[in-house]
C-alpha positions in Angstrom: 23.9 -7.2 38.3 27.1 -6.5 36.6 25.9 -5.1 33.4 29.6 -4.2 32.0 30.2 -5.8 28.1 32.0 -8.8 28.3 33.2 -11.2 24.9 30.6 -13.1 25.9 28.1 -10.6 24.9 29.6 -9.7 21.9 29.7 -13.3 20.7 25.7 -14.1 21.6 24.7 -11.0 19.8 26.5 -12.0 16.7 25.5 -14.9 16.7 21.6 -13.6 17.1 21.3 -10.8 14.7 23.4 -12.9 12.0 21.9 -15.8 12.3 18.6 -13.9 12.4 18.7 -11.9 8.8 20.6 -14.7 7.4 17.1 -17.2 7.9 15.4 -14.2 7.0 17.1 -13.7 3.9 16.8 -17.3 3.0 13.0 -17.5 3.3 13.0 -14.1 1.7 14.3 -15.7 -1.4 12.1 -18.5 -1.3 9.3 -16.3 -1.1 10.4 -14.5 -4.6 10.9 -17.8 -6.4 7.3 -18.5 -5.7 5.9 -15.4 -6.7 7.9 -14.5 -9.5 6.3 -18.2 -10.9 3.0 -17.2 -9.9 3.0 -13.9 -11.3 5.4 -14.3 -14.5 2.4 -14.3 -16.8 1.1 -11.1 -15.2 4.4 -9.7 -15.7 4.7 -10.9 -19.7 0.8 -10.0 -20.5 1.4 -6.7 -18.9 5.1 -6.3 -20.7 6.3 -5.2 -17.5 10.2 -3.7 -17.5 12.6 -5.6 -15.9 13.4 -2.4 -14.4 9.6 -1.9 -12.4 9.6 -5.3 -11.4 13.1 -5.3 -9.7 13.2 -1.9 -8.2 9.0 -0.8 -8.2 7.7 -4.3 -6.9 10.7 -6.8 -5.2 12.5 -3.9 -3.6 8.8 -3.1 -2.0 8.4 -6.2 -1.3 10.9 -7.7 0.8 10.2 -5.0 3.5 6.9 -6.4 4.0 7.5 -10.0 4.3 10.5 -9.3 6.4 8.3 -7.8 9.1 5.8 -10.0 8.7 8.3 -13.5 9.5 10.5 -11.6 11.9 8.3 -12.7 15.1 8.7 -16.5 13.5 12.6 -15.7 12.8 13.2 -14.3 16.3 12.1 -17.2 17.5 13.3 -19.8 15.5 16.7 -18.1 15.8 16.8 -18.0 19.1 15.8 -21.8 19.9 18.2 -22.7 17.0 21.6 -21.3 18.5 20.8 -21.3 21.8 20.1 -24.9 21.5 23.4 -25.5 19.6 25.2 -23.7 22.4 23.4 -26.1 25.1 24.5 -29.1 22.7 27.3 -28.1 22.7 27.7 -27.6 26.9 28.7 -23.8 26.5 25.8 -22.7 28.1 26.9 -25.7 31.0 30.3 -23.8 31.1 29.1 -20.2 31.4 27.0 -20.2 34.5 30.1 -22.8 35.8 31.9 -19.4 35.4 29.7 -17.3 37.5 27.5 -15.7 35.3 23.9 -15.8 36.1 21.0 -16.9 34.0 19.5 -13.7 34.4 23.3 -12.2 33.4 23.3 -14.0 30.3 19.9 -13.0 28.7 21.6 -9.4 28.5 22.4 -9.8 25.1 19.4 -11.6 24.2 17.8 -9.2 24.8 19.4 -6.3 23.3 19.5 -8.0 20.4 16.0 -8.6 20.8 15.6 -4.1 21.5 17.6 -4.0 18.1 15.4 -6.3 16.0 12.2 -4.6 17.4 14.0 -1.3 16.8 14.0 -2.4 13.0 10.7 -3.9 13.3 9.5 -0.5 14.4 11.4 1.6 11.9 9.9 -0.8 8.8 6.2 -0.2 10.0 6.2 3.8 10.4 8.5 4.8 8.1 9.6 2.4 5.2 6.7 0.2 4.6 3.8 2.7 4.3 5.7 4.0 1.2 6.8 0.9 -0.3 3.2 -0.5 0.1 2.5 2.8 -1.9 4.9 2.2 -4.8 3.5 -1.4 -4.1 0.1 -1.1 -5.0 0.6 1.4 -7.9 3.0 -1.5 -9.7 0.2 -4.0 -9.0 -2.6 -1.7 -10.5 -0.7 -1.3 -13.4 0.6 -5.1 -14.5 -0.7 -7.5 -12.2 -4.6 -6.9 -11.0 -6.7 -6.6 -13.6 -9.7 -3.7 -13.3 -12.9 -4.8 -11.9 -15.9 -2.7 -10.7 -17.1 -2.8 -7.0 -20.1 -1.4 -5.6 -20.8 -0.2 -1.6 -24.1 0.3 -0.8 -26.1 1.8 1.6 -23.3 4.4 2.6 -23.7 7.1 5.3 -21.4 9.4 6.6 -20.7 12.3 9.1 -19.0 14.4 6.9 -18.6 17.3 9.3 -20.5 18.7 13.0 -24.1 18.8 11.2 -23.8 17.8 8.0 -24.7 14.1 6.9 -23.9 12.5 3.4 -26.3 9.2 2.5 -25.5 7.0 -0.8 -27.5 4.2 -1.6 -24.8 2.5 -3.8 -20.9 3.9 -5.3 -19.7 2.5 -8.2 -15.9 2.5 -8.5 -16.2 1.4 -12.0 -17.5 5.2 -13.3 -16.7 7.0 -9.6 -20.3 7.6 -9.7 -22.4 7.8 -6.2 -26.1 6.7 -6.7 -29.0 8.4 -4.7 -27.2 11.4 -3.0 -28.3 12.7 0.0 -27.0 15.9 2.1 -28.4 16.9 5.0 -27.7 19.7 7.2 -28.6 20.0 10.8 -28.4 22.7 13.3 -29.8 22.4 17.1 -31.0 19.4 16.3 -33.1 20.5 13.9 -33.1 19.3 10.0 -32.5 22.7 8.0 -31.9 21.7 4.6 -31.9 18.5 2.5 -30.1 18.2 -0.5 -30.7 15.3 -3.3 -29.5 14.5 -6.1 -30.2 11.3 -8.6 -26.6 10.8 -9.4 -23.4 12.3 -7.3 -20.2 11.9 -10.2 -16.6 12.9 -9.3 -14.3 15.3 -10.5 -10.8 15.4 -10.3 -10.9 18.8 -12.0 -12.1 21.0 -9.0 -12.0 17.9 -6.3 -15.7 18.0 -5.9 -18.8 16.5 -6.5 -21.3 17.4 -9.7 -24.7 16.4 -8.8 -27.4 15.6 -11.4 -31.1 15.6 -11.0 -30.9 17.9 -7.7 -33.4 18.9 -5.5 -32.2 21.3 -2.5 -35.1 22.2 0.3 -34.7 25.0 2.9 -36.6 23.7 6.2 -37.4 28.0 7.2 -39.6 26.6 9.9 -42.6 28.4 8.2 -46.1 27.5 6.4 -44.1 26.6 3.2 -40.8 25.5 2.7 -38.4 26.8 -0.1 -37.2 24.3 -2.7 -34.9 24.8 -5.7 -34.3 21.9 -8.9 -32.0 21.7 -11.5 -30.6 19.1 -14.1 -26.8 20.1 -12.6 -24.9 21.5 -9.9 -21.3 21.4 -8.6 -20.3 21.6 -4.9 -17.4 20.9 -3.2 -17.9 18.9 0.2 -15.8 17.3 2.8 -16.1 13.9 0.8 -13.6 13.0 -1.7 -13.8 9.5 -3.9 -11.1 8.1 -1.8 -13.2 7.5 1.3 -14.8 5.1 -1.0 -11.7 3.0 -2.3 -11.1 2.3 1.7 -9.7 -1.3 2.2 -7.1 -2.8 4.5 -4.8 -2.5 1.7 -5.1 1.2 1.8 -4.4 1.8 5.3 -1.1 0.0 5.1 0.2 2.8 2.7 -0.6 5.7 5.1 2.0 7.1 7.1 1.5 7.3 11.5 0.3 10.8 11.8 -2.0 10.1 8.3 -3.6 7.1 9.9 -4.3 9.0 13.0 -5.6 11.5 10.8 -8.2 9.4 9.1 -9.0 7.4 12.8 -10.7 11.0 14.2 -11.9 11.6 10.6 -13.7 8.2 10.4 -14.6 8.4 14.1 -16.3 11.7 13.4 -18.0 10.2 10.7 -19.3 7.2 12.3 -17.6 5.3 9.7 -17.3 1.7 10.7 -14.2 1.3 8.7 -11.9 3.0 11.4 -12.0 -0.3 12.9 -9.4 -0.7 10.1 -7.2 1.7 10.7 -7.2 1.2 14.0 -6.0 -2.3 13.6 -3.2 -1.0 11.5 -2.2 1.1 14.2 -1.8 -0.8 17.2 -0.8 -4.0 15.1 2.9 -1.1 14.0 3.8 -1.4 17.6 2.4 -4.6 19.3 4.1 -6.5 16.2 8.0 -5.2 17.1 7.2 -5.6 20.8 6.8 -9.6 20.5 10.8 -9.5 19.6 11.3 -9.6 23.6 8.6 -12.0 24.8 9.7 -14.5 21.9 13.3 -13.9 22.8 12.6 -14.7 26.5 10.2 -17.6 25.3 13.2 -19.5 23.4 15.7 -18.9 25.1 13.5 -20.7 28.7 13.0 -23.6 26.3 16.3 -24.2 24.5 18.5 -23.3 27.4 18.9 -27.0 28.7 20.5 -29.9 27.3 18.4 -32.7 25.2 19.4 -36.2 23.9 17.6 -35.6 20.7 19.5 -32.8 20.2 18.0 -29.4 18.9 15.3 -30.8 16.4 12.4 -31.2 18.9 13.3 -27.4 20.4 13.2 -26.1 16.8 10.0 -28.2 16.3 8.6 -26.8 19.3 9.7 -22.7 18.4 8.0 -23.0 14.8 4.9 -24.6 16.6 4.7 -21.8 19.4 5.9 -19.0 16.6 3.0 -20.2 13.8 0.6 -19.9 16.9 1.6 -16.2 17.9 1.2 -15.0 14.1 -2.3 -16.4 13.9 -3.4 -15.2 17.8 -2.1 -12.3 16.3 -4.7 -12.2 13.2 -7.4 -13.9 15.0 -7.5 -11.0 17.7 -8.7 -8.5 14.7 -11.8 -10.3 15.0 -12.2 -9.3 18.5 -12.3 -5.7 17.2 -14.5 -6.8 14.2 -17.5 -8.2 16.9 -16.6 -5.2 19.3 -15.8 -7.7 21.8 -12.5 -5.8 22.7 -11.3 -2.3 21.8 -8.4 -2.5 19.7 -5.9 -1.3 22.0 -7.0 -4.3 24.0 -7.3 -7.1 21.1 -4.2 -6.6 19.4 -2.3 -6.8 22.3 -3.6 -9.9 23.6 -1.4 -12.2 22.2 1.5 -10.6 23.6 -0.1 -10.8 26.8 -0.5 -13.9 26.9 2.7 -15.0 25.5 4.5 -12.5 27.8 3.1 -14.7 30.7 4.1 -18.0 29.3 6.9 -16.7 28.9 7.2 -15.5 32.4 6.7 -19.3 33.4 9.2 -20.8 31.3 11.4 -18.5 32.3 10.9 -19.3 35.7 10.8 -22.8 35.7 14.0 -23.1 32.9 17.4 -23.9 34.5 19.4 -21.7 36.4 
């Protein structure tokens, strides 16, 4: 296959990328209308500046949501212009010319390797931060403070050493019913408990009320010290109890792989979480060539009704990626799949109905 740049690459790759960010932008837009009127009362109850809500929130925003439609965009682009060119017999004219189907999806699918290129570079190094400065601005003016409550909380906290809460209150960073224990050879060596377990930020650690410690010494009597107070500082900060999804999406590549052999040590069933953020960063950019491939099989042919039942088609095959793509978390949820596995399913899948239509489209 010739592979040397012709015009005719040049022209389908304009035509890709700017007709790509230009639908982008658009819904981009639309999206802001709608929030700024949802949130404007937030913003005037709050007295937010102008300032934050331009630069701190929208300018953190749009690198989100432009991630998040660019699968649908890809697609919709794609089946948009390439339909137009069909209409308009230029795709007719170009394999007249000698150029091979195979020849012309070239430039598809660089533009494709560029869009998942930017797709890539937004998840690991733009929108961790901007989630950041995200969720601070939203703290501050839009969600009000409210006081949550885990319960029944057990941890790993290092080799031996086990941490049980009965219930953590966010509202006063306050652990109820503290338990440490410490094991060595599989043997239970001391037990340390404590009525209440409150944080402080002054010396990162933990000051226990109502303590009891016991030394398991393997003899007739066991030694056991009390107190009203005691400070210690553990492997346990109050941040592994504020974990949520939206936490995860603020933490940089190597700081999510960080906390997925921290929580895995642990035990902690929340690395299902981080793990979903992880492999959703890459499977999410890859999708750029199998929808590429996807519309350009079903757009590539001529149509008396003209390009409205191909665009209908692309937003109905697009709408059904995104949710595959949300509805394969719960495969990692139920541990049906390992998340590797479930959150590149959908691709999977798509990549082979893609191969099909690509197959069967016209040569």
């Amino acid at each position: 296959m010739d592979l040397k740049p012709r015009i005719l690459d040049l022209y389908i790759v304009k035509k890709f990328i700017f007709t790509f960010f230009i639908a982008l932008l658009l819904i981009i837009g639309i999206v802001i209308i709608f929030d700024i009127s949802e949130k404007i009362d937030d913003f005037v109850a709050h007295e937010a500046p102008l300032k934050e809500i331009v630069f701190d929130y929208y300018l953190n925003f749009i690198p989100y949501f432009m991630n998040m439609f660019s699968p649908l965009f890809v697609f919709i682009t794609v089946i948009f212009f390439t339909s137009k060119m069909a209409a308009n017999s230029e795709i007719i004219a170009i394999l007249s010319c000698g150029i091979s189907f195979h020849r012309m999806m070239v430039p598809y699918m660089f533009s494709a390797a560029l869009i998942a290129a930017f797709s890539l570079t937004l998840n690991l190094f733009v929108i961790p931060n901007s989630n950041k400065i995200l969720g601070e601005f939203e703290s501050k003016y839009i969600k009000t403070s409210y006081q949550n409550t885990g319960r029944d909380i057990h941890y790993q906290i290092s080799p031996g050493e086990f941490v049980y809460v009965e219930s953590f209150s966010r509202w006063n960073n306050t652990a109820y019913k503290f338990t440490l224990e410490r094991v060595k050879d599989n043997r239970l060596v001391s037990k340390l408990s404590a009525e209440t377990a409150v944080w402080d930020s002054t010396f990162n650690g933990w000051t226990l009320k109502k303590y009891m410690i016991r030394d398991y010494t393997g003899a007739m009597t066991d030694k056991i010290r009390t107190g009203s107070r005691i400070d210690t500082v553990i492997n346990l900060s109050v941040t592994d109890f504020y974990l949520t999804k939206n936490t995860v999406t603020t933490l940089s590549y190597k700081e999510l792989n960080q906390m997925i052999e921290t929580q895995k040590m642990r035990g902690d069933d929340n690395v299902k979480l981080a793990q979903i953020e992880k492999h959703t960063r890459f499977a999410l950019p890859f999708s750029a060539f199998i929808l590429t491939i996807m519309g350009v099989s079903l757009s590539s042919k001529k149509r008396r009704g003209g390009i409205g039942w191909n665009i209908g088609i692309g937003i109905g095959l697009s709408f059904s990626y995104i949710l595959f793509l949300k509805f394969s978390e719960m495969f990692v949820y139920t541990d049906f799949l390992p998340p590797g596995i479930a959150l590149w399913v959908p691709n999977i899948l798509f990549a082979i109905i893609s191969g099909f239509l690509y197959r069967i489209a016209p040569k």
